[in-house]
Phi, psi and omega in degrees: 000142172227141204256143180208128160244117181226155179259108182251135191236135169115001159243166189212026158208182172317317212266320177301312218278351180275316177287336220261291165001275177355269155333318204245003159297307194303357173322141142303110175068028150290125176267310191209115143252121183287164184216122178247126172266112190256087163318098174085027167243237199234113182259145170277094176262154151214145172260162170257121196214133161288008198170145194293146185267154169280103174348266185326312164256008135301331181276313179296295163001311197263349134303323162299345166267345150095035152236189193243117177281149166233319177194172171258122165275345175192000000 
């Protein structure tokens, strides 16, 4: 299993940490996603993946979801 951390900016309640969840479940071999919630700062996700995510459809997954990736934290 492999652990990704990415910092996403622009959510600030339950209902952003639900969508984002959503999304980035529907990953190929996303297993588990966690959300530590900055309200209206840089919120933390991290996912649990049977395989390395791909950058680019981890940032759509989070656009589609109506946030913003700021970077991969590990």
């Amino acid at each position: 299993m492999i652990t990704s951390t990415w910092s996403v900016s622009g959510m600030t309640c339950s209902h952003c940490v639900k969508s984002v969840t959503e999304e980035l479940s529907q990953l190929k071999g996303a297993t588990n996603v966690e959300v530590e919630l900055v309200s209206g700062g840089v919120s933390q996700v991290t996912v649990l993946s049977i395989g390395e995510l791909d950058r680019d459809a981890v940032a759509a997954a989070i656009d589609e979801a109506g946030y913003d990736l700021v970077a991969q934290s590990r």
